[in-house]
VEXDODREN-961626 format. One record per residue (C-alpha): x, y, z; residue number from 1. Coordinates in nm, 2 decimals, padded with zeros to 4 digits. Layout:
BEGIN
u: X v: Y w: Z nr: NUM
...
***
This chain:
BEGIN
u: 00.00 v: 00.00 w: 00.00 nr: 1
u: 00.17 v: 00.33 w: -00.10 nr: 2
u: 00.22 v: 00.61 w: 00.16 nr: 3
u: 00.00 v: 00.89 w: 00.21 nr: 4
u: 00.19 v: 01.24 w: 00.08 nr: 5
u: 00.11 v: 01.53 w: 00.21 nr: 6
u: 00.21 v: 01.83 w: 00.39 nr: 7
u: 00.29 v: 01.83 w: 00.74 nr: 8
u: 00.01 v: 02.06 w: 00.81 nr: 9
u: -00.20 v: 01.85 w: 00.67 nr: 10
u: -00.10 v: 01.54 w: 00.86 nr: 11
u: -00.17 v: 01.73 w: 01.17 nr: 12
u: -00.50 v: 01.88 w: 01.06 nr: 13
u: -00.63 v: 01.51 w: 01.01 nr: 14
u: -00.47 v: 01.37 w: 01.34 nr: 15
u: -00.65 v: 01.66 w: 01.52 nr: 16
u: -00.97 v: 01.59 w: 01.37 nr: 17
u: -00.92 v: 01.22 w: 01.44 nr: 18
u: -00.86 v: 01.26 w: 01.80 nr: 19
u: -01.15 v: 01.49 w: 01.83 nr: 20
u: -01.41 v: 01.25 w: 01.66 nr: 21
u: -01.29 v: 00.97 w: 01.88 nr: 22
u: -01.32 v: 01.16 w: 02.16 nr: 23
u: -01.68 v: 01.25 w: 02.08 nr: 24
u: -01.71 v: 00.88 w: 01.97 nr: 25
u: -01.62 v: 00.78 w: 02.31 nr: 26
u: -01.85 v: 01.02 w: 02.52 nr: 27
u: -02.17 v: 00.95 w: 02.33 nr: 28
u: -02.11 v: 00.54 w: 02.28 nr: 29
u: -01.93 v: 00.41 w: 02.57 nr: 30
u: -02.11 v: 00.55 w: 02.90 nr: 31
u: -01.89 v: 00.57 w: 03.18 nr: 32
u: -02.03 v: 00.39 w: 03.53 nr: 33
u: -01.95 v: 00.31 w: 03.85 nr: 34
u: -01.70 v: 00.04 w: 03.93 nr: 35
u: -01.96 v: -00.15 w: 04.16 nr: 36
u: -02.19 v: -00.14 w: 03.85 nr: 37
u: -01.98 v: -00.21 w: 03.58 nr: 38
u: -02.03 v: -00.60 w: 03.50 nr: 39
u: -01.87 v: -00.65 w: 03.14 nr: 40
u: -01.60 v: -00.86 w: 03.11 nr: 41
u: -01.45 v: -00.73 w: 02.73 nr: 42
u: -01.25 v: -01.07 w: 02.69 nr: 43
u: -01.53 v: -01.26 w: 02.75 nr: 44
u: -01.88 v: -01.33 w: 02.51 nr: 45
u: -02.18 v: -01.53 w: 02.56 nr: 46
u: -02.42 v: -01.67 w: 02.31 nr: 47
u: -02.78 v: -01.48 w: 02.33 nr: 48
u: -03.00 v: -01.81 w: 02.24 nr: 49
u: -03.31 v: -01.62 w: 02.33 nr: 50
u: -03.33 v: -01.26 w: 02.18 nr: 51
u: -03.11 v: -01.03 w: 01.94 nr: 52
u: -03.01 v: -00.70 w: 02.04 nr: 53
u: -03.00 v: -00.39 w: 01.84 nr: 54
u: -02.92 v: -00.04 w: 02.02 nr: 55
u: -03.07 v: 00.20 w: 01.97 nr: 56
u: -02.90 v: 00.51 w: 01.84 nr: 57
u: -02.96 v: 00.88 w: 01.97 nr: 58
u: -02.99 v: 01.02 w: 01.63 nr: 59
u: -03.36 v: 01.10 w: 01.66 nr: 60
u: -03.32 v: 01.30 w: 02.02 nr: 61
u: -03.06 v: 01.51 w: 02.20 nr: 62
u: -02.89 v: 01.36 w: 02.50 nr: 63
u: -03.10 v: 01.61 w: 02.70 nr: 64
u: -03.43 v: 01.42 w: 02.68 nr: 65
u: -03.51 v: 01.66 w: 02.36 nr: 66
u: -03.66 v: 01.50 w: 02.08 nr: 67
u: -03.66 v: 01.63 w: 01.70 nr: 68
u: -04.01 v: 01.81 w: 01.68 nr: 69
u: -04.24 v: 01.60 w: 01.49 nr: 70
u: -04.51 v: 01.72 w: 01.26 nr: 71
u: -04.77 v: 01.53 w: 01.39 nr: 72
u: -04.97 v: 01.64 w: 01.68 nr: 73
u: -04.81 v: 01.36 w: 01.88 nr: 74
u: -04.60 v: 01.50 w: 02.25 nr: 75
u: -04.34 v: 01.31 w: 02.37 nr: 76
u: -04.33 v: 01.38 w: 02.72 nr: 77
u: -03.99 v: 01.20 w: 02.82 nr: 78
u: -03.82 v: 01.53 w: 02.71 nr: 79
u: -03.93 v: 01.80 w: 02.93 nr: 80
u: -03.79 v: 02.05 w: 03.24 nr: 81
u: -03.87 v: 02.13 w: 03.57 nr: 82
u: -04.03 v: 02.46 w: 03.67 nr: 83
u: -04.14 v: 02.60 w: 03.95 nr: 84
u: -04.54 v: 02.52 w: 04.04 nr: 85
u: -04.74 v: 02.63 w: 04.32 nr: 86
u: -05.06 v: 02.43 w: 04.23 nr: 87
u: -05.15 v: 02.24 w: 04.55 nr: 88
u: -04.97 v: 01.92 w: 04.64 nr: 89
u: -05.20 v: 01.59 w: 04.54 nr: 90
u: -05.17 v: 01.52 w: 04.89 nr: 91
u: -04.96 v: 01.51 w: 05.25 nr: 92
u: -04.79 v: 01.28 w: 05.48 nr: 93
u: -05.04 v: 01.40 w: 05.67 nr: 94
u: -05.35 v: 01.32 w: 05.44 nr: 95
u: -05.22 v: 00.97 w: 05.33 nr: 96
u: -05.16 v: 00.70 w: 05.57 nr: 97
u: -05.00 v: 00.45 w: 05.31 nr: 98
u: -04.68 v: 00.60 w: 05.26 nr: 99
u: -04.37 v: 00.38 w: 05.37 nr: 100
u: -04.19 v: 00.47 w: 05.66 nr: 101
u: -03.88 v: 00.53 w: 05.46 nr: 102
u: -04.01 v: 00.73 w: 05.20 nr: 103
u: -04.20 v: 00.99 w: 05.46 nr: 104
u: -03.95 v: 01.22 w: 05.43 nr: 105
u: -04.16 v: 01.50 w: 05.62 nr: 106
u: -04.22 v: 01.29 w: 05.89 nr: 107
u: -03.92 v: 01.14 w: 05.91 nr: 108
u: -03.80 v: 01.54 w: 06.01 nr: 109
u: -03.68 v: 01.67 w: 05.64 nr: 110
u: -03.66 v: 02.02 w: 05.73 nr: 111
u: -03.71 v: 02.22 w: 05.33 nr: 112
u: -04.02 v: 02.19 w: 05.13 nr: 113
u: -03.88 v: 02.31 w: 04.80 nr: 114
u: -03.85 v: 01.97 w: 04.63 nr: 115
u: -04.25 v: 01.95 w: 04.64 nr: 116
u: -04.30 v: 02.26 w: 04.41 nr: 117
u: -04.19 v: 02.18 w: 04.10 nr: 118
u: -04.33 v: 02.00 w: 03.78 nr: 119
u: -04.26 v: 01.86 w: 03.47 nr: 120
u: -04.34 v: 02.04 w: 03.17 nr: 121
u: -04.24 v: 01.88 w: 02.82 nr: 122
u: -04.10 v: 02.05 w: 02.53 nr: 123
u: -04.37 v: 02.07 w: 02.32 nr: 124
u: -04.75 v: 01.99 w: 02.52 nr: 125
u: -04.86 v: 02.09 w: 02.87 nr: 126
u: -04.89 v: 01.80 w: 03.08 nr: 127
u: -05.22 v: 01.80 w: 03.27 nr: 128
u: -05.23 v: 01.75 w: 03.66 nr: 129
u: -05.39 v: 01.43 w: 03.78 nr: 130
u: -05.73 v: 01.39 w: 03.82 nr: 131
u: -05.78 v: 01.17 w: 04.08 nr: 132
u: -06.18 v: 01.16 w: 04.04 nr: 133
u: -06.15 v: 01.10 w: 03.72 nr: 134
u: -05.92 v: 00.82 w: 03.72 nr: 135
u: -06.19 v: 00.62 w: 03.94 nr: 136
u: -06.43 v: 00.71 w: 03.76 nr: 137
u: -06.33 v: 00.58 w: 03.40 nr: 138
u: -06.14 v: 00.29 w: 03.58 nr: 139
u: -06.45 v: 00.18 w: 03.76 nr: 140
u: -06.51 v: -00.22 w: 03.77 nr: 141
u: -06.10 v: -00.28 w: 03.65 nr: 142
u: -05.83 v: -00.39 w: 03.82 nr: 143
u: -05.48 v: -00.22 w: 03.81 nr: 144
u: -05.18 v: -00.41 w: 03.93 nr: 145
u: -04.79 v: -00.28 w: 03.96 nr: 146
u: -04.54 v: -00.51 w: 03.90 nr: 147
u: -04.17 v: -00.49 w: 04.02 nr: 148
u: -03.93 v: -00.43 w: 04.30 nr: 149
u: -03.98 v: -00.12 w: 04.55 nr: 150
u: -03.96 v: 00.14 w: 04.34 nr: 151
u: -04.30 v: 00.01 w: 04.18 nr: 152
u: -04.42 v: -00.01 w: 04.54 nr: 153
u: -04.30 v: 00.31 w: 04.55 nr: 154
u: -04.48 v: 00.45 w: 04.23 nr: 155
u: -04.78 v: 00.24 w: 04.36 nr: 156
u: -04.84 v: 00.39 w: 04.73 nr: 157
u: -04.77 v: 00.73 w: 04.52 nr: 158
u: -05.10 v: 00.70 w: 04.33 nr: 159
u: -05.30 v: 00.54 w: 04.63 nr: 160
u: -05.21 v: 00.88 w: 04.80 nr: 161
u: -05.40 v: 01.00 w: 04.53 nr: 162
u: -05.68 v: 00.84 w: 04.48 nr: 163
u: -05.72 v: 00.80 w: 04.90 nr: 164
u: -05.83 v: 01.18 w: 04.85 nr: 165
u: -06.12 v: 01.10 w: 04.67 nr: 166
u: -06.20 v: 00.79 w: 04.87 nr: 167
u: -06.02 v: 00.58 w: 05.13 nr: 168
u: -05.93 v: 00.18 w: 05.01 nr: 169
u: -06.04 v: -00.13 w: 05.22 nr: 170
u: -05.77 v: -00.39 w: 05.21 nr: 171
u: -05.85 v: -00.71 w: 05.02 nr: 172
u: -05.48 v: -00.88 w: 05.09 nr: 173
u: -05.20 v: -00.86 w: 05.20 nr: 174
u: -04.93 v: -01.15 w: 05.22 nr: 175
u: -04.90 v: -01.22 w: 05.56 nr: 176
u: -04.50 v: -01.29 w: 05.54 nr: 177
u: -04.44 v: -00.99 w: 05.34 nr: 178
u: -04.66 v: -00.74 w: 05.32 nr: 179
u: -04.50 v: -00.56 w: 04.96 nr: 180
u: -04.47 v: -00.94 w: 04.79 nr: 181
u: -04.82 v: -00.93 w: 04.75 nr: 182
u: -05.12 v: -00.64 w: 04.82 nr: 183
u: -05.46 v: -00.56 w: 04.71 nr: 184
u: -05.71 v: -00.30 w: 04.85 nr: 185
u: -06.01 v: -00.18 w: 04.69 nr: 186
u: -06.19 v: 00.13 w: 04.63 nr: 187
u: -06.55 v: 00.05 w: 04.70 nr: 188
u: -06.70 v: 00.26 w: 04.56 nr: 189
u: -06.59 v: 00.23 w: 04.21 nr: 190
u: -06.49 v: -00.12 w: 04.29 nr: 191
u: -06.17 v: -00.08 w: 04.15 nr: 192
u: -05.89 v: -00.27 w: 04.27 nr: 193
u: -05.53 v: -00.15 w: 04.32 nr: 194
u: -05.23 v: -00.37 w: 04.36 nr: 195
u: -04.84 v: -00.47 w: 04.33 nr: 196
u: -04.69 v: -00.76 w: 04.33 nr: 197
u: -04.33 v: -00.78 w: 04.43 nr: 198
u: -04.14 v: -00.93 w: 04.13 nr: 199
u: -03.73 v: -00.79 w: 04.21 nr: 200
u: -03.64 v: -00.90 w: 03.81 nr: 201
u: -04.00 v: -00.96 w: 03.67 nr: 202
u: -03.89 v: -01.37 w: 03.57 nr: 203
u: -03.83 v: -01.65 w: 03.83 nr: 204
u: -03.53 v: -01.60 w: 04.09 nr: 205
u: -03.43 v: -01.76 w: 04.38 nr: 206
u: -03.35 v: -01.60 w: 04.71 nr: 207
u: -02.96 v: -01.49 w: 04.77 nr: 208
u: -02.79 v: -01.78 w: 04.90 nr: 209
u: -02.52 v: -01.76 w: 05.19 nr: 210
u: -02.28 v: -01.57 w: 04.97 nr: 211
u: -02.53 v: -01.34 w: 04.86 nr: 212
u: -02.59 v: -01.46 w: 04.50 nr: 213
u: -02.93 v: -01.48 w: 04.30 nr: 214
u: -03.03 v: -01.73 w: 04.04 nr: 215
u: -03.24 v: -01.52 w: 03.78 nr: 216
u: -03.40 v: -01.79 w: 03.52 nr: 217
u: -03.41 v: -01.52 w: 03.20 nr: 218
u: -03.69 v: -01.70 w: 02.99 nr: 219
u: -03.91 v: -01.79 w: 03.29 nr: 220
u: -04.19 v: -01.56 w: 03.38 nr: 221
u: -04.24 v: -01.53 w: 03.82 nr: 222
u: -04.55 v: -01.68 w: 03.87 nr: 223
u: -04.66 v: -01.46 w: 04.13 nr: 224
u: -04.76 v: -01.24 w: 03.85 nr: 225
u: -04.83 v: -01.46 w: 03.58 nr: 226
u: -05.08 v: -01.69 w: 03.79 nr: 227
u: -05.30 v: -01.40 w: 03.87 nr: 228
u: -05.20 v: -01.18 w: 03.56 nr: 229
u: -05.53 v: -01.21 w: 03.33 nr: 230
u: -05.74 v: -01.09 w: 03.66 nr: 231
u: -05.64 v: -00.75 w: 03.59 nr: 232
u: -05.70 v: -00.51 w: 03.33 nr: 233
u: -05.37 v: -00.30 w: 03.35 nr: 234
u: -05.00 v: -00.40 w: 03.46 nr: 235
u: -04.75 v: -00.13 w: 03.51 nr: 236
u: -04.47 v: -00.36 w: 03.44 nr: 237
u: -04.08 v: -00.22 w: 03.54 nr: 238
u: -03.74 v: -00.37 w: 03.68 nr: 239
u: -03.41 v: -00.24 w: 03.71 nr: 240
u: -03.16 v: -00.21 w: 04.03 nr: 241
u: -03.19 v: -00.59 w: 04.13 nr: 242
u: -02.94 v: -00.66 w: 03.84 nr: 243
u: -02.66 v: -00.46 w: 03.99 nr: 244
u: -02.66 v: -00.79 w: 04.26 nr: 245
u: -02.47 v: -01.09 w: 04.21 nr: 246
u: -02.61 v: -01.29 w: 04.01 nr: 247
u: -02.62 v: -01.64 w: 03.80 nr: 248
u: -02.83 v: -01.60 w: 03.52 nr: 249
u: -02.98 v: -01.90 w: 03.34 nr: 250
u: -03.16 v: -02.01 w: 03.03 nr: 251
u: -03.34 v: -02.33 w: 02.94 nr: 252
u: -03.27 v: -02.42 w: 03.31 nr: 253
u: -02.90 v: -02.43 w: 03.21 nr: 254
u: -02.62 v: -02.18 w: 03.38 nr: 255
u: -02.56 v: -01.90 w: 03.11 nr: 256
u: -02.39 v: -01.62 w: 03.28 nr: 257
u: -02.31 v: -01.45 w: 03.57 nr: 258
u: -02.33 v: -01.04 w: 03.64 nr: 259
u: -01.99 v: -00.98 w: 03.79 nr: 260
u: -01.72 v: -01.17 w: 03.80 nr: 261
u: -01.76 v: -01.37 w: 04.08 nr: 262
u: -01.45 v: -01.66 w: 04.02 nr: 263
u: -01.67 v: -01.90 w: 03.90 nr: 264
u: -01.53 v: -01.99 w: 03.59 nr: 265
u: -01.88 v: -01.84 w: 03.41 nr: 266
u: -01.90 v: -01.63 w: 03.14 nr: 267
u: -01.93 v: -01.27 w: 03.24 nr: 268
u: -02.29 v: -01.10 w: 03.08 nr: 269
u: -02.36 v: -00.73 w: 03.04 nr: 270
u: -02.60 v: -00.65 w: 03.32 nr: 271
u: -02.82 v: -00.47 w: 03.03 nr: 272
u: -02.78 v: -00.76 w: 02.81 nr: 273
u: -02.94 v: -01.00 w: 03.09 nr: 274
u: -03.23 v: -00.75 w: 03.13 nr: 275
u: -03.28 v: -00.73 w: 02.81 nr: 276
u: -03.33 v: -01.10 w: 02.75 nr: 277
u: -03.58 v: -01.11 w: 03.07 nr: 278
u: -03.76 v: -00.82 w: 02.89 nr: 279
u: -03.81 v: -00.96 w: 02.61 nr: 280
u: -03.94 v: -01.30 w: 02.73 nr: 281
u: -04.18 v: -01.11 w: 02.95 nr: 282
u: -04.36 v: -00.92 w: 02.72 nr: 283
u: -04.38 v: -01.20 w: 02.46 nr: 284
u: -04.58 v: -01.38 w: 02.75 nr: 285
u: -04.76 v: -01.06 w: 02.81 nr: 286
u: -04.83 v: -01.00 w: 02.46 nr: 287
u: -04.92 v: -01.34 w: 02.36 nr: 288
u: -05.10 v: -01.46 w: 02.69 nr: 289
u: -05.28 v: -01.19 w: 02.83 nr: 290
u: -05.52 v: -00.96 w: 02.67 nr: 291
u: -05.50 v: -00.65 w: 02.96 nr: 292
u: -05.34 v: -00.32 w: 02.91 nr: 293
u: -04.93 v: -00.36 w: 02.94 nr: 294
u: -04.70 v: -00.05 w: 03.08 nr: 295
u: -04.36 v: -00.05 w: 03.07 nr: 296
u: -04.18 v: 00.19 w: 03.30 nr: 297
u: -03.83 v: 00.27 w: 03.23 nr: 298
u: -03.53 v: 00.26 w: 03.43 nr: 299
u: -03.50 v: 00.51 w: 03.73 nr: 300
u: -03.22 v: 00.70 w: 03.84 nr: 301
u: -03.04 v: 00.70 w: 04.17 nr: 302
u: -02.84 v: 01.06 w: 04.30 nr: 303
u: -02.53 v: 00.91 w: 04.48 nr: 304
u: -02.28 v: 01.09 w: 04.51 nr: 305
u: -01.94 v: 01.01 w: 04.68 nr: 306
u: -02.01 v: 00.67 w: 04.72 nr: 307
u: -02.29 v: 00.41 w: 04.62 nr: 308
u: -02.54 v: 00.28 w: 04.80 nr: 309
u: -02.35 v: -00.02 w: 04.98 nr: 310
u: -02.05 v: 00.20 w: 05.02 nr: 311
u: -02.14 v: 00.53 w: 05.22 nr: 312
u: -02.34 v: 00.73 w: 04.88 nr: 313
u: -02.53 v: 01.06 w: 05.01 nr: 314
u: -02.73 v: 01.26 w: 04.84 nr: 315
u: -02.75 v: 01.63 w: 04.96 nr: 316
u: -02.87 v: 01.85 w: 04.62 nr: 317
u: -03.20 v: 02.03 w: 04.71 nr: 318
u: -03.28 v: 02.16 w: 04.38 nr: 319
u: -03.36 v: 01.97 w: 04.01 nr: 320
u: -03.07 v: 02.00 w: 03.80 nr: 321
u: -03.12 v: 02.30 w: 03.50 nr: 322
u: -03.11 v: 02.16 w: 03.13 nr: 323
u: -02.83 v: 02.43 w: 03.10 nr: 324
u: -02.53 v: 02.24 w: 03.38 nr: 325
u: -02.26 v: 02.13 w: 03.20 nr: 326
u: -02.37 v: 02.23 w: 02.85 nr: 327
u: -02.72 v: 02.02 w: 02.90 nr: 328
u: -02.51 v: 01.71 w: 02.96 nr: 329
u: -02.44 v: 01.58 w: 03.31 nr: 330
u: -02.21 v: 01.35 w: 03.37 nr: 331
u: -02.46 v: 01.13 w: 03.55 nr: 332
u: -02.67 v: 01.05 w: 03.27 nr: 333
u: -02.39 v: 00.93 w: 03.05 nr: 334
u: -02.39 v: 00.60 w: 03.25 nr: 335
u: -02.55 v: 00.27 w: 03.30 nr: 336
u: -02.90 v: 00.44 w: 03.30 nr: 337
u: -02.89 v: 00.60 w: 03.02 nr: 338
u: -02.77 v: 00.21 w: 02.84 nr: 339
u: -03.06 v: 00.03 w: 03.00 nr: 340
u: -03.35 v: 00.29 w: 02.93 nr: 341
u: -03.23 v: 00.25 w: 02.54 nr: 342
u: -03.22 v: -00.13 w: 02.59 nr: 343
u: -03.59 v: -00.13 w: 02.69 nr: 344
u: -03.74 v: 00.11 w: 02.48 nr: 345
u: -03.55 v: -00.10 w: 02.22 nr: 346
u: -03.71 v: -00.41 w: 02.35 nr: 347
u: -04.06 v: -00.18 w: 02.40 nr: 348
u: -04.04 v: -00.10 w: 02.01 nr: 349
u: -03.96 v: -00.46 w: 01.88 nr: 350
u: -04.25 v: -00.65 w: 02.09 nr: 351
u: -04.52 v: -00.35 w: 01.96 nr: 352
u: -04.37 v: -00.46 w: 01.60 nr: 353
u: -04.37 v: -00.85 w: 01.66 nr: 354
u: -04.67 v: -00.92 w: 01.84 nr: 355
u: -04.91 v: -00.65 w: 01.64 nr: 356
u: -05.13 v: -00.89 w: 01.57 nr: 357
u: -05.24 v: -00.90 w: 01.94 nr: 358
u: -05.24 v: -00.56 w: 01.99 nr: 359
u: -05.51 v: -00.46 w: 01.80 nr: 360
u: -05.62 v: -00.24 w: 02.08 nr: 361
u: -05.25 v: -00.03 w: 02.12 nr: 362
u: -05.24 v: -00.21 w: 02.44 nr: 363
u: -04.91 v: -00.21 w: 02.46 nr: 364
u: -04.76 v: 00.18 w: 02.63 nr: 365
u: -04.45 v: 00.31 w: 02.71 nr: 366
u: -04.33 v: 00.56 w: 03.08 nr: 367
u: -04.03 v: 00.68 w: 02.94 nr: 368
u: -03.95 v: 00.88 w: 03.29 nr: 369
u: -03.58 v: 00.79 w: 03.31 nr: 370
u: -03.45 v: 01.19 w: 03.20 nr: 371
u: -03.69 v: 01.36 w: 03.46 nr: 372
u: -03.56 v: 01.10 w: 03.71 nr: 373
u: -03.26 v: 01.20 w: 03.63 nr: 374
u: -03.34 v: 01.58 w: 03.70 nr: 375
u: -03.49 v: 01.53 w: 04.01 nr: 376
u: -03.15 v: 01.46 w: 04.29 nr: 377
u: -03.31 v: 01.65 w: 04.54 nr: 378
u: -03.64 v: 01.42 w: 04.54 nr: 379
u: -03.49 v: 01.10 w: 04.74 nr: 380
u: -03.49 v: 01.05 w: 05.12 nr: 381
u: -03.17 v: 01.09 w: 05.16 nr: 382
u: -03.08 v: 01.09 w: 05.57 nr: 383
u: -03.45 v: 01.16 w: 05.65 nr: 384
u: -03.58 v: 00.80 w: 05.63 nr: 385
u: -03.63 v: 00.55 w: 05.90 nr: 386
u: -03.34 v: 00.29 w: 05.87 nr: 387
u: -03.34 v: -00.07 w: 05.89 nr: 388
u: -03.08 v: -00.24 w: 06.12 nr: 389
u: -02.80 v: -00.32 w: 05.83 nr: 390
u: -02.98 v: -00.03 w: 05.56 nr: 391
u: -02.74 v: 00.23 w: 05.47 nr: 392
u: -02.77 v: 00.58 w: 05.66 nr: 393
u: -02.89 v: 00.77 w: 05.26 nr: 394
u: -03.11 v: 00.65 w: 05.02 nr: 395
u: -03.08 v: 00.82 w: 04.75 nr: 396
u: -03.27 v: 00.59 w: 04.51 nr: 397
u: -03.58 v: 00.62 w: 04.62 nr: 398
u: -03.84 v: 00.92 w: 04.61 nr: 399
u: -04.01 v: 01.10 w: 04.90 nr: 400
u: -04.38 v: 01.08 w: 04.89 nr: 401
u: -04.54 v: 01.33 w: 04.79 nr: 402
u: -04.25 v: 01.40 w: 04.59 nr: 403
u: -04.12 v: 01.37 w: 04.23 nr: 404
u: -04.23 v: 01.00 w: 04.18 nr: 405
u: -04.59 v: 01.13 w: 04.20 nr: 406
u: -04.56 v: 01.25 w: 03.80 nr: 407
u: -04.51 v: 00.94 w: 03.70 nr: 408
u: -04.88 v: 00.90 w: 03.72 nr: 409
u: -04.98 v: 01.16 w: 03.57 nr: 410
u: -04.78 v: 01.00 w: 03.27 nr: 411
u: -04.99 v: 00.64 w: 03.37 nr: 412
u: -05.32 v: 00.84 w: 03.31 nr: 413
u: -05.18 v: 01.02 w: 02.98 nr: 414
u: -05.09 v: 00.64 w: 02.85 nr: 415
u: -05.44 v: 00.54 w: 02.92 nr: 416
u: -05.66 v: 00.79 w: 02.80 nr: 417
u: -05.68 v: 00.63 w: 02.47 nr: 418
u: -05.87 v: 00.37 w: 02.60 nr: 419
u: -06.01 v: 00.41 w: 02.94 nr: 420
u: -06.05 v: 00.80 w: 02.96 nr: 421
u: -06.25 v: 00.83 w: 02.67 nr: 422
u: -06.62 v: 01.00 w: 02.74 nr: 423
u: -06.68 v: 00.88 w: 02.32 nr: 424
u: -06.93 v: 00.60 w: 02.23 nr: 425
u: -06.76 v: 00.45 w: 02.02 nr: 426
u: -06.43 v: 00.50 w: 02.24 nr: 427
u: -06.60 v: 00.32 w: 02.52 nr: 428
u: -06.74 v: 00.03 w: 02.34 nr: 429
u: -06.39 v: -00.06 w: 02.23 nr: 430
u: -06.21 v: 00.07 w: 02.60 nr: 431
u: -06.47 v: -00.29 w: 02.67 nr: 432
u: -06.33 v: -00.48 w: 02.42 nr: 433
u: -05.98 v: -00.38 w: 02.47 nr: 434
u: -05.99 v: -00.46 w: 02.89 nr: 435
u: -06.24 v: -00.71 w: 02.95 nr: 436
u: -06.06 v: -00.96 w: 02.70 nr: 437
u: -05.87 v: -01.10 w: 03.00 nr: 438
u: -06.15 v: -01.23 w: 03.21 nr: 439
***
């Protein structure tokens, strides 16, 4: 191959510009994250026997939750800001009695009351408040269940809260070991029925053993959900921090994986590559099996800072970060987060194009709240929670109620409206064929 002639100037014109794109490259790509996150082994690679992966690229949308402004009359309400809002608070620690001890941050002595008075306005629609009246109302007769680790309890005491302003719930059940594993109350009135089931990576797992490591069977649905799944006529499905654990991951009951490397002579797997997989086998079930409303929530963001949360992490900000710090790019977002919510909006987008054919009714919706999570580090706990005997001191993963988290909701009703909150005839008569398929 002959040498390249040219001038020196030139050369160093072309190096420059070389060592500029692959900085660039290497930003946007290849998301720094914390060393107790980090999972990938680079020497090592695993067969995926159950689903193909394809990341998305962020060509379409701007690293700050921005999207390219469509012509249609469609809002995408992941990309958004905080402002300031002095609308009344959807309720109180004092005015709810079903907020968990650690995430009753006012009781629990927080002394500033600024994190409550802001909300989330997206680029290009308002975003209405919720209407808790409403809600029962067009949800009358259904059944609504969360399913996921805590921070779906957490998103599911947020909109009992809610609805407990318009009426108070009568427990139905509640699992007498555990209490979050399992729980159902009911809203006479409108005898609708609110519940979560506790399901840490949404397929079957096994308890931590004596060196603290999960099984996680990737292409087996829990069946704590799936046995009571066509019951209900909405599931908010979601799943995320669990994975960060050690973990053997499986598939057609044989040893696949592991998430860290653990000296086990096992393959090291991508923590987002194992979720992935799980994903995707859940929703085919979903999709295929059960004819209710599906919701996928995306991945959450924790605000630790200085540490993690098994390693002394606090969280002390008392104000949403400003699209404008650091250019519109923080650090923060650049990380494992930012991988996994592309990984499931990827897996989102290929089961709405595979299983169309069952979803005749659009049943299948998307809470893309992982940029405003991100926004929010002054919305957790923190110090002000009540801590378990071997908890850390901050949590700074969860969200004070009423806090943040209680937007999320409003995005649940916004998902819905198609096909429950429709006061149209002809809207109604298919909201009845769309959620009664699954009893």
């Amino acid at each position: 191959m002959a040498a390249w002639a040219g001038s020196p100037a030139s050369v160093a014109i072309c190096m420059a510009l070389i060592l500029v794109f692959n900085c660039w490259w290497s930003l946007t790509r290849s998301p720094s994250r914390p060393a107790d996150v980090a999972t990938a082994n680079s020497n090592h690679s695993a067969a995926v026997p159950v689903v193909k992966l394809d990341i998305p690229s962020t060509e379409s949308g701007h690293i700050d939750g921005s999207k390219t402004k469509s012509s249609t009359a469609y809002c995408d309400l992941s990309g958004g800001e905080w402002v300031p809002d002095s609308s009344p608070l959807l309720y109180t620690n004092n005015t709810c009695k079903h907020i968990h001890h650690a995430q009753n941050c006012l009781q629990n002595g927080r002394p500033d009351i600024g994190y409550l008075h802001w909300k989330w306005r997206p680029f290009d629609c308002e975003l209405p408040q919720f209407d808790a009246a409403r809600f029962l109302e067009r949800m009358r007769g259904k059944k609504l269940a969360f399913i996921g680790d805590s921070l779906a309890r957490n998103q599911m005491q947020s909109l009992h809260c809610t609805l407990a302003q318009v009426e108070e719930s009568i427990l139905v059940y509640s699992d007498p070991d555990d209490y979050m594993r399992e729980n159902r109350c009911l809203f006479p009135s409108y005898n609708f029925t609110l519940a979560i089931f506790g399901s840490r990576f949404l397929v079957k797992s096994s308890k931590p053993d004596e060196s603290g490591i999960s099984k996680i069977y990737l292409d087996v649905p829990d069946m704590l959900w799936k046995r009571q799944l066509a019951e209900y006529d909405v599931v908010v499905v979601s799943a995320g921090y669990w994975y960060f654990t050690d973990t053997l991951y499986y598939i057609d009951n044989t040893l696949w994986g592991e998430s860290k490397g653990l000296g086990l002579n096992v393959t090291t797997v991508e923590i987002w590559l194992a979720m992935a997989i799980a994903l995707a086998n859940v929703l085919k079930y979903m999709m295929t099996e059960y004819k209710g409303i599906v919701v996928l929530r995306t991945m959450t963001v924790d605000h630790f800072e200085n540490g993690t949360w098994s390693t002394g992490g606090a969280c002390k900000r008392m104000s949403p970060y400003s699209r404008q710090e650091n250019g519109g790019i923080h650090p923060m977002y650049l990380w494992i987060n930012r991988k996994i919510n592309e990984v499931q909006i990827e897996e989102f987008e290929k089961a709405k194009m595979a299983y169309a054919e069952h979803d005749t009714c659009s049943r299948l919706k998307l809470l893309d709240i992982t940029y405003s999570a991100f926004l929010r580090p002054d919305g957790h706990p923190g110090p002000y929670r009540k801590v378990e005997p071997g908890e850390p001191v901050y949590d700074c993963l969860h969200w004070c109620l009423p806090g943040p988290i209680d937007m999320w909701n409003q995005l649940l009703l916004h998902a819905l409206q198609p096909i429950i909150m429709s006061n149209n005839e002809s809207a109604a008569r298919k909201e009845s064929e769309c959620t009664q398929k699954g009893h």
